[in-house]
Every structure is written in structure tokens, then in C-alpha cells.
DSSP file (Angstrom, degrees, kcal/mol; ACC not computed):
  #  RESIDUE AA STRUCTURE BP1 BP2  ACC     N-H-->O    O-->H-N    N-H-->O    O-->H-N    TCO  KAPPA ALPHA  PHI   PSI    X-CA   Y-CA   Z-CA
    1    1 A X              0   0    0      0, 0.0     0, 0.0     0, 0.0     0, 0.0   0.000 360.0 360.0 360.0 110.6  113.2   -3.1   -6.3
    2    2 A X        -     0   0    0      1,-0.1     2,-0.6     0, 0.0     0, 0.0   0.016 360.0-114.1 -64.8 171.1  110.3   -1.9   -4.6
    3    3 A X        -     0   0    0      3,-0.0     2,-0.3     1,-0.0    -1,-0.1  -0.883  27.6-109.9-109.8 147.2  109.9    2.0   -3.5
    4    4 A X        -     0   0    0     -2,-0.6     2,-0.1     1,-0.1     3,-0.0  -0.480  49.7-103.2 -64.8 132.4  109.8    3.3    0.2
    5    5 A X        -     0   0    0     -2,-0.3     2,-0.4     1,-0.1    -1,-0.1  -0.268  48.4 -84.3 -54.6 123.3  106.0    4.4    0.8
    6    6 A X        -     0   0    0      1,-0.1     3,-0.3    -2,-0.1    -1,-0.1  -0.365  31.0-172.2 -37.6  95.2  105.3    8.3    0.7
    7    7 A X    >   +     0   0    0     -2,-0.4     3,-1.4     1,-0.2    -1,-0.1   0.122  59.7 102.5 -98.5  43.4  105.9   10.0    3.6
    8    8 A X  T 3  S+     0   0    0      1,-0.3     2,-3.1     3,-0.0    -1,-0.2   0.964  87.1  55.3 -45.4 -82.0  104.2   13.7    2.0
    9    9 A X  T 3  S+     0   0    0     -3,-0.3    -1,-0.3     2,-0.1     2,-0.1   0.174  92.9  85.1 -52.7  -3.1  101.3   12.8    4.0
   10   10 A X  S <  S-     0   0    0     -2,-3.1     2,-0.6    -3,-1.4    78,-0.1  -0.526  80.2-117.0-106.6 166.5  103.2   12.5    7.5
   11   11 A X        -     0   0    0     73,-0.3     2,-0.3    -2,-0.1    80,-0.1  -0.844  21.1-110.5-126.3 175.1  103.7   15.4    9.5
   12   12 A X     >  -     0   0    0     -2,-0.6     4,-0.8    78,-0.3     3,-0.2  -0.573  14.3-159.6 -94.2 135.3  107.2   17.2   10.6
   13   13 A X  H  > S+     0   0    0     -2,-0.3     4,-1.7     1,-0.2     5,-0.2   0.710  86.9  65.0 -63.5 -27.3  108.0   17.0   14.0
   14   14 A X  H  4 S+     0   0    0      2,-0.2     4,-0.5     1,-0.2    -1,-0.2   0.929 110.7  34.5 -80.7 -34.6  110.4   19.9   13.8
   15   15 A X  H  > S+     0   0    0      2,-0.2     4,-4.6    -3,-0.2     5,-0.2   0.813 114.0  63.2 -51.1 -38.2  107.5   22.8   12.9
   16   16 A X  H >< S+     0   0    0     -4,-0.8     3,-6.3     1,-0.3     2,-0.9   0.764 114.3  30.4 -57.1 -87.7  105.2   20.6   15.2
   17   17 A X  T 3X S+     0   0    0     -4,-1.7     4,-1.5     1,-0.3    -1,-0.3   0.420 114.1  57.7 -52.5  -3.5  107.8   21.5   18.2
   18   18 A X  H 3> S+     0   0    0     -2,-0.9     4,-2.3    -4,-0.5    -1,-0.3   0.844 104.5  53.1 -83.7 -28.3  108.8   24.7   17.1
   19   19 A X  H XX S+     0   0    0     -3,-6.3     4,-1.5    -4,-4.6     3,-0.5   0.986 108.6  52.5 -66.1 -44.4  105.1   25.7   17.2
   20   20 A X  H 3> S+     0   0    0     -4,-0.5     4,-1.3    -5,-0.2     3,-0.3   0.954  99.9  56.0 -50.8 -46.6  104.9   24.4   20.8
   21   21 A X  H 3X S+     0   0    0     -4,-1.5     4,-2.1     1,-0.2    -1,-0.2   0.764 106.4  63.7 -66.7 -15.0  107.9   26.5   22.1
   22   22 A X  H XX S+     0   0    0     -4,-2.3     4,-1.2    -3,-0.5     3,-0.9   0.978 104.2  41.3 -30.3 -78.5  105.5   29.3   20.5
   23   23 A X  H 3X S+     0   0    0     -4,-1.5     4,-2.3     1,-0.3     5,-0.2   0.682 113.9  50.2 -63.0 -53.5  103.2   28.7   22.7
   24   24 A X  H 3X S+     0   0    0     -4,-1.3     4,-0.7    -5,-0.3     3,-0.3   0.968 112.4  50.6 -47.4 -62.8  105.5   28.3   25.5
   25   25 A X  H XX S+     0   0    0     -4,-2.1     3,-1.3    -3,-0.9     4,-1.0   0.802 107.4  52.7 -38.8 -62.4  107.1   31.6   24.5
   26   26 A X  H 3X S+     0   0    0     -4,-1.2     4,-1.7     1,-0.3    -1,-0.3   0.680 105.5  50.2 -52.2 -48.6  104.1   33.3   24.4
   27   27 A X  H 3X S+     0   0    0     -4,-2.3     4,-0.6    -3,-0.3    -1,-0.3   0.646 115.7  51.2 -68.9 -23.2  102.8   32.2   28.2
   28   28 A X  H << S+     0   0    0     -3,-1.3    -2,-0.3    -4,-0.7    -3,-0.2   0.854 115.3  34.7-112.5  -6.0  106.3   33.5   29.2
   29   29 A X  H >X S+     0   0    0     -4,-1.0     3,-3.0     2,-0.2     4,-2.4   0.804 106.0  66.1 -62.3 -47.9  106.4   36.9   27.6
   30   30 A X  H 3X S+     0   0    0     -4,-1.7     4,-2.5     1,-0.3    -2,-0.2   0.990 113.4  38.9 -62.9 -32.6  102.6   37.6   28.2
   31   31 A X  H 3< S+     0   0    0     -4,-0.6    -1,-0.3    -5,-0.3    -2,-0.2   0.518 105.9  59.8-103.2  31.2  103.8   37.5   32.3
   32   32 A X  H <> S+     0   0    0     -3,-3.0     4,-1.8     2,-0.1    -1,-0.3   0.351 103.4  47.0 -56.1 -24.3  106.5   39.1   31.7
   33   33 A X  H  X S+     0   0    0     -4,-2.4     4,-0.6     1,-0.2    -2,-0.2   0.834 108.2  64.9 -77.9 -15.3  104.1   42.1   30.3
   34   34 A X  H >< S+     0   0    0     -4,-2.5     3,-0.9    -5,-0.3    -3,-0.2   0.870 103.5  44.3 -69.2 -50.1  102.2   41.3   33.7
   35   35 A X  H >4 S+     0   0    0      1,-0.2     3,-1.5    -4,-0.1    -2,-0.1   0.979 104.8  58.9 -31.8 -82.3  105.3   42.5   35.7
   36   36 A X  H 3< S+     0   0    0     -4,-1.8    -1,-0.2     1,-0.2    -2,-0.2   0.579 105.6  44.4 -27.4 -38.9  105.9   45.2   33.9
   37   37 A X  T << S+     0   0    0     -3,-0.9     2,-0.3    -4,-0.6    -1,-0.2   0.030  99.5  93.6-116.7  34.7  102.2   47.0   34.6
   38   38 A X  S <  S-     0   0    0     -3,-1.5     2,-0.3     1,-0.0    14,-0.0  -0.684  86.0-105.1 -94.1 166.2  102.5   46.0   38.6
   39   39 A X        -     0   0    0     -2,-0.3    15,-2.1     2,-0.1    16,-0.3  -0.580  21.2-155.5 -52.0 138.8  103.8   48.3   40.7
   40   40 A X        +     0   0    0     -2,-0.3     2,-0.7    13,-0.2    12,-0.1   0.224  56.7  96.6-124.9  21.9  107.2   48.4   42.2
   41   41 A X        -     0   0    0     10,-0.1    12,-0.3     0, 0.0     2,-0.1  -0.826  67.3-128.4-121.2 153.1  107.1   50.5   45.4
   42   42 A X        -     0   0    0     -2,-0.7    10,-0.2     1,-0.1     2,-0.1  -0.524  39.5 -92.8 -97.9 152.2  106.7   49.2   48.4
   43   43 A X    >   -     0   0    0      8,-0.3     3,-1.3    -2,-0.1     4,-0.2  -0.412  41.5-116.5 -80.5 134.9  103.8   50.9   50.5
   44   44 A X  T 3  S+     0   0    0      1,-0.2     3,-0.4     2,-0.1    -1,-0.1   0.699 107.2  45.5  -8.1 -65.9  105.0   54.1   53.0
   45   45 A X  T 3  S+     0   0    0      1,-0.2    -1,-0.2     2,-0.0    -2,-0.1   0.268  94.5  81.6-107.1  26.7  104.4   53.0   55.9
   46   46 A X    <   -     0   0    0     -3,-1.3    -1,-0.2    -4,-0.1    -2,-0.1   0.974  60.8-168.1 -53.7 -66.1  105.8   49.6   55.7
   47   47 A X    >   -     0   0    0     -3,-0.4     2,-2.6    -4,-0.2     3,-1.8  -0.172  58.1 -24.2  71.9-148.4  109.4   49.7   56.2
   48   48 A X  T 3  S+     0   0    0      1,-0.3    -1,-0.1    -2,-0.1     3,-0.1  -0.037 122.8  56.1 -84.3  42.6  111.6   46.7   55.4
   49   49 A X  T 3  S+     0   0    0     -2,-2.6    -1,-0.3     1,-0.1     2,-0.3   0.450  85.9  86.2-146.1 -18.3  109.2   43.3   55.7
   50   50 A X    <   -     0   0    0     -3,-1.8     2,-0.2    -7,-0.1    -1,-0.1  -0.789  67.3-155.1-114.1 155.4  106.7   44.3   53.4
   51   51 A X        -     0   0    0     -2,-0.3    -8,-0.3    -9,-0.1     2,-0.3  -0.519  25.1-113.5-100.8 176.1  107.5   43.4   49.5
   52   52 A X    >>  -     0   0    0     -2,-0.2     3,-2.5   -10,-0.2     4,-2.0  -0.700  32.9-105.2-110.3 179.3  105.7   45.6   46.6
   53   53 A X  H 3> S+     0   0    0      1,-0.3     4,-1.0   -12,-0.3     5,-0.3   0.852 120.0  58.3 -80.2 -21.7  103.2   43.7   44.5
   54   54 A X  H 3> S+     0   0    0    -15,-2.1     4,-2.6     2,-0.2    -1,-0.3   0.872 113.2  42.3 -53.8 -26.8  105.8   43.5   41.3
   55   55 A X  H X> S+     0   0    0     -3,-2.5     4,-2.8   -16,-0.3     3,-1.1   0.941 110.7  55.5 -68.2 -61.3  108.3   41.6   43.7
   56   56 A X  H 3< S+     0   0    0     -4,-2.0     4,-0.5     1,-0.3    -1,-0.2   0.742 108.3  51.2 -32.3 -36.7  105.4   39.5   45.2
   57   57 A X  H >X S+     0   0    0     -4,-1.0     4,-2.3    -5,-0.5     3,-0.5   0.924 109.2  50.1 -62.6 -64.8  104.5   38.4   41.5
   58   58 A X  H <X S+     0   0    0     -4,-2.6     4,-4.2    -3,-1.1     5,-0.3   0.916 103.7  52.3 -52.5 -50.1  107.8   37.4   40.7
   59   59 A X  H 3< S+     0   0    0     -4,-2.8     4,-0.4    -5,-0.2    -1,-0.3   0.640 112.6  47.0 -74.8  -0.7  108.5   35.3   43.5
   60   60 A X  H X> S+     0   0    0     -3,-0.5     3,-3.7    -4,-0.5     4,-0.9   0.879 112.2  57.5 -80.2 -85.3  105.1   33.3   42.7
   61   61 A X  H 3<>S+     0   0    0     -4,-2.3     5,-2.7     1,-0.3    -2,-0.2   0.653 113.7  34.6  -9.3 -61.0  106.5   33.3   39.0
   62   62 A X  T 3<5S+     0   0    0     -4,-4.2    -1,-0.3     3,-0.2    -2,-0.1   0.761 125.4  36.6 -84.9 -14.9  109.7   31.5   39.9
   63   63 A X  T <>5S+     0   0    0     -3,-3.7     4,-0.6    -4,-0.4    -3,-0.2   0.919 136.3   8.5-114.6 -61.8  108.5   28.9   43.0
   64   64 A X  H >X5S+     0   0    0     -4,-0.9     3,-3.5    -5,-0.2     4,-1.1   0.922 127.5  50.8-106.1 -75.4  105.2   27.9   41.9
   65   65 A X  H 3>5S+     0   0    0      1,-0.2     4,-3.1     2,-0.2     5,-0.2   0.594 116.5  44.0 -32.7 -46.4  104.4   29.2   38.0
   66   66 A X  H 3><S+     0   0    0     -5,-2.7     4,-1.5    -6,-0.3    -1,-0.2   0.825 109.6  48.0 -73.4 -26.2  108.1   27.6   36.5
   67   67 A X  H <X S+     0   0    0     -3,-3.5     4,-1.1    -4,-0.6    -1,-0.2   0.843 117.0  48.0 -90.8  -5.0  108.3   24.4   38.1
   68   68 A X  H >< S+     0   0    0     -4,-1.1     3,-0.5     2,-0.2     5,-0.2   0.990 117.1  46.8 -54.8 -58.9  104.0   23.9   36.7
   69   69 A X  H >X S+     0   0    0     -4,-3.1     4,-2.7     1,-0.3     3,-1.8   0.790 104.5  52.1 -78.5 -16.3  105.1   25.0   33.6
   70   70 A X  H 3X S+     0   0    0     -4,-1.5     4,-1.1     1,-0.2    -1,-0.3   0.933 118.9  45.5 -53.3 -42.3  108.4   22.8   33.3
   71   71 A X  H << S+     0   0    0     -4,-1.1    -1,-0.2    -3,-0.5    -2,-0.2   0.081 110.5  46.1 -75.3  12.7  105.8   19.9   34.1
   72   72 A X  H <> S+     0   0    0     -3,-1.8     4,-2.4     3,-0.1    -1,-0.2   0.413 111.5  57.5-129.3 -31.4  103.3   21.1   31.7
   73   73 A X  H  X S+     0   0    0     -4,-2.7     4,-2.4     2,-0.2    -2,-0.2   0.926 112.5  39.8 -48.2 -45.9  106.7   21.5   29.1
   74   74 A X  H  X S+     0   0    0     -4,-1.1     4,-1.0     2,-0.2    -1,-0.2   0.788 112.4  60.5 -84.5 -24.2  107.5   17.5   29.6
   75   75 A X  H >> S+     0   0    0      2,-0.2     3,-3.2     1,-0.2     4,-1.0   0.981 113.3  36.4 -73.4 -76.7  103.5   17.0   29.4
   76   76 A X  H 3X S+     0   0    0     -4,-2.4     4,-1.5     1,-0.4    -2,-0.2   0.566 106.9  62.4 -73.5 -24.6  103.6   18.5   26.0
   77   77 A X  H 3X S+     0   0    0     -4,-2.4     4,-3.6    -5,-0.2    -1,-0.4   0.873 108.6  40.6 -51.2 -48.5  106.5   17.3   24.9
   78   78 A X  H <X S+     0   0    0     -3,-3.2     4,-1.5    -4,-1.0    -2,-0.3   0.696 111.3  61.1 -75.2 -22.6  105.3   13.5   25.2
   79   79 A X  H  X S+     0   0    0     -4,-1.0     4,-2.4     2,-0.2     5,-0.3   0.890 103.9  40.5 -83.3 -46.9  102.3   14.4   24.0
   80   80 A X  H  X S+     0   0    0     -4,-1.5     4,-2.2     1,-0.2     3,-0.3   0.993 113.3  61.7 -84.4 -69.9  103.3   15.8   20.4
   81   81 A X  H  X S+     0   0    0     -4,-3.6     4,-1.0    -5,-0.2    -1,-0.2   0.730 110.0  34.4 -71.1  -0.2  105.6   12.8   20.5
   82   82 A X  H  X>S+     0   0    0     -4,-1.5     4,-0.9     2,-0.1     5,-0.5   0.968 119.3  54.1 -60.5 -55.6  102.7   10.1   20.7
   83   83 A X  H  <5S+     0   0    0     -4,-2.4     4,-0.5    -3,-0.3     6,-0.3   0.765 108.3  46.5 -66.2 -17.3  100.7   12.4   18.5
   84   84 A X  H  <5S+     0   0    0     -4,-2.2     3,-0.4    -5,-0.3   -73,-0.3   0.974 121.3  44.5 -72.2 -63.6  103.7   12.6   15.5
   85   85 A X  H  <5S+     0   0    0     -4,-1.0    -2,-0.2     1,-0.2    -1,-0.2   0.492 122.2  30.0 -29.6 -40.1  103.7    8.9   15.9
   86   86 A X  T  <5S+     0   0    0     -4,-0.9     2,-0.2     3,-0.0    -1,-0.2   0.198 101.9  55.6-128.4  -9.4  100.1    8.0   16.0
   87   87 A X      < -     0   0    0     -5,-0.5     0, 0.0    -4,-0.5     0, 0.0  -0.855  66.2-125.7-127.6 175.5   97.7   10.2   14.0
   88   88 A X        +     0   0    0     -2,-0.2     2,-0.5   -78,-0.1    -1,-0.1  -0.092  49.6 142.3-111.2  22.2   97.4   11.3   11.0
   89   89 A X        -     0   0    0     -6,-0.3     6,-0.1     1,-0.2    -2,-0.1  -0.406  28.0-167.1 -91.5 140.0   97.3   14.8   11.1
   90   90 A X        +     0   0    0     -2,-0.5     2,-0.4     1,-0.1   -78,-0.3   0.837  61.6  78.3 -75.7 -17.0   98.9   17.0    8.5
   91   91 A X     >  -     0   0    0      1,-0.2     4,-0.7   -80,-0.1     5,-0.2  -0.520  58.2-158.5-112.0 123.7   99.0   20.4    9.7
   92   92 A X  T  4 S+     0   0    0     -2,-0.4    -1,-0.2     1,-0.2     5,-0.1   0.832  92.7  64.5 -59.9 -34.3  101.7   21.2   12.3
   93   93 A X  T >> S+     0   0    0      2,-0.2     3,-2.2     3,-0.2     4,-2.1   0.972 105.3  39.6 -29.6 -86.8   99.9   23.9   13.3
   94   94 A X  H >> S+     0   0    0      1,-0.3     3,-2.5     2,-0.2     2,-1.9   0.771 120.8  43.4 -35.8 -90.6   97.1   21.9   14.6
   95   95 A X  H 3< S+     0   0    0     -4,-0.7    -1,-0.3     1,-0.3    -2,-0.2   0.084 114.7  52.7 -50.0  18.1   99.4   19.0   16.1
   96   96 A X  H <> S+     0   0    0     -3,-2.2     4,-2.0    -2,-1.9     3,-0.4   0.590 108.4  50.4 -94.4 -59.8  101.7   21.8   17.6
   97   97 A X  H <X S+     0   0    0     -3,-2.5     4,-2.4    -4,-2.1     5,-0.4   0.829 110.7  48.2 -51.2 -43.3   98.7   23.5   19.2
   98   98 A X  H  < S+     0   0    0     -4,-0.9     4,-0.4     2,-0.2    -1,-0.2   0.711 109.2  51.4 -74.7 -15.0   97.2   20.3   21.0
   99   99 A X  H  > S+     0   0    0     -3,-0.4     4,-0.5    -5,-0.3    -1,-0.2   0.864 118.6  32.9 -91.6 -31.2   99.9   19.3   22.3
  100  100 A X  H  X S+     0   0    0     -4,-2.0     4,-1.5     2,-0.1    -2,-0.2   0.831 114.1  56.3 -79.2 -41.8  100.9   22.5   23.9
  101  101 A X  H  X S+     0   0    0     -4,-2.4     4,-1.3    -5,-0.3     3,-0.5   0.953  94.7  57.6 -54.0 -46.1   97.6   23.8   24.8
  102  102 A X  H >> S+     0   0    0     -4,-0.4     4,-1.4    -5,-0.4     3,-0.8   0.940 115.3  45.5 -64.9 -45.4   95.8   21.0   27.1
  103  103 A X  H 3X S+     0   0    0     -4,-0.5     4,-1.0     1,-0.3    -1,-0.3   0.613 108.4  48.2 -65.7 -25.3   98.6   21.4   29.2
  104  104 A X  H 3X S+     0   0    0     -4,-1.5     4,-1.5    -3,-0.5    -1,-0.3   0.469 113.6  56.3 -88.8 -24.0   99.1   25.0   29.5
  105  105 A X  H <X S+     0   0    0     -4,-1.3     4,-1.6    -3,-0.8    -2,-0.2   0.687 105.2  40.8 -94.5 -48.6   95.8   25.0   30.1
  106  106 A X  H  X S+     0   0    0     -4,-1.4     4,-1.5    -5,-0.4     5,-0.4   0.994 113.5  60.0 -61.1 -44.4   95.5   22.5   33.2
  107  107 A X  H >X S+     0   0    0     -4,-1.0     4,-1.3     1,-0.2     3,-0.8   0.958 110.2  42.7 -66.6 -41.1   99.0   24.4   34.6
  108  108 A X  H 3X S+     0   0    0     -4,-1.5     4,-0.8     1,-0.3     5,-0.2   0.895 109.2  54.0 -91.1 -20.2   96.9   27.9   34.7
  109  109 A X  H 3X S+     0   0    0     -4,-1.6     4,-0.9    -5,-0.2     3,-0.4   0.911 115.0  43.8 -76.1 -14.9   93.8   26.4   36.1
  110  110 A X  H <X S+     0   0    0     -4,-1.5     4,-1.1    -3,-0.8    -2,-0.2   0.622 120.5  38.7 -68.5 -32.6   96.2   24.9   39.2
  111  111 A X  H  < S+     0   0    0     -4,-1.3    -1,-0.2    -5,-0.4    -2,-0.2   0.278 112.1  54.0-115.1  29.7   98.0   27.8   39.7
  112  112 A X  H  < S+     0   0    0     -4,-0.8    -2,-0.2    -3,-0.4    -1,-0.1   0.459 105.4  58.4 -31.8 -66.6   94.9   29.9   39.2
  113  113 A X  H  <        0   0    0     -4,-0.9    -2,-0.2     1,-0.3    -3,-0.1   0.927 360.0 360.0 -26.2 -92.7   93.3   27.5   42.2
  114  114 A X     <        0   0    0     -4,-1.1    -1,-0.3     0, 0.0    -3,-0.1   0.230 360.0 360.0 -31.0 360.0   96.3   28.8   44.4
């Protein structure tokens, strides 16, 4: 009776991905603290058409910034599961971080662009 081959050496998917929904987490707090230090009153002599720059923020946030990052989510997803699959690295950290970063990174330089 042979033995099944050691998988010490492999690394766990479940750290990997938890460290990506860090990452995630992290992108969706840090503009939530970006609300917070906007303003929310709308300028004097406006009256009812103009929004103030917290609202204006938001509504970018929810129509363009959520559906990038849902698409930068599915990017990163696929990516950690080639990279669990195909390399050899051990540290979840690392393979948590690449998978989430390059992507988070392409979604703020497009909606940066805007």
C-alpha cells in the first residue's frame, strides 16, 4: 500500500480567499471613510437640482465604482483559482495579495480615467 504524496507544501485556498475579501474589505471601507470627510450640504443658492458633493460621491460609488469592482471581484476570484491550482507558492498571503491586487488595481486606474 502506497502513501498519498504530501500536500504540507500546497497552499490553502481558504486563507488564500479570505485574504482577498481583505483586500476587498479594505477598498470598500477606505471610501466609505471618503464619504464621511465630503460635505453634505448642498450649496445656498442652489435650491432643489443641485446635489451636495457627499451625495454626488455616492451615486458614482453605486453606478460606476460597484459594478468595476464586482468585475474586478470575479477577476480575482479566477485568478487565485488558477494560481491555487498552478504554482507553487506557499504563503497565502502572497497568493491572496496577487490575486486581489492586479485587479483592484486596473478597476481604480478606469474609474480614476472617468
Amino acid at each position: 500500500m502506497t502513501l498519498a504524496p504530501s500536500r504540507t507544501h500546497l497552499v490553502d485556498a481558504r486563507s488564500s480567499f479570505l485574504v482577498l475579501v481583505g483586500w476587498y474589505v479594505a477598498v470598500v471601507v477606505s471610501f466609505g471613510l471618503f464619504l464621511s470627510t465630503l460635505s453634505g450640504s448642498v450649496p445656498a443658492g442652489c435650491g432643489e437640482v443641485c446635489d451636495s458633493e457627499r451625495s454626488r460621491a455616492l451615486l458614482f460609488g453605486l453606478y460606476t465604482a460597484t459594478p468595476a469592482l464586482f468585475l474586478a471581484l470575479l477577476v480575482s476570484l479566477a485568478m487565485l483559482a488558477g494560481l491555487v491550482a498552478r504554482t507553487r507558492i506557499r504563503s497565502s498571503a502572497v497568493l491572496g495579495s496577487l490575486s486581489a491586487v492586479l485587479p483592484l488595481a486596473v478597476c481604480g486606474l478606469l474609474i480614476a480615467s472617468l
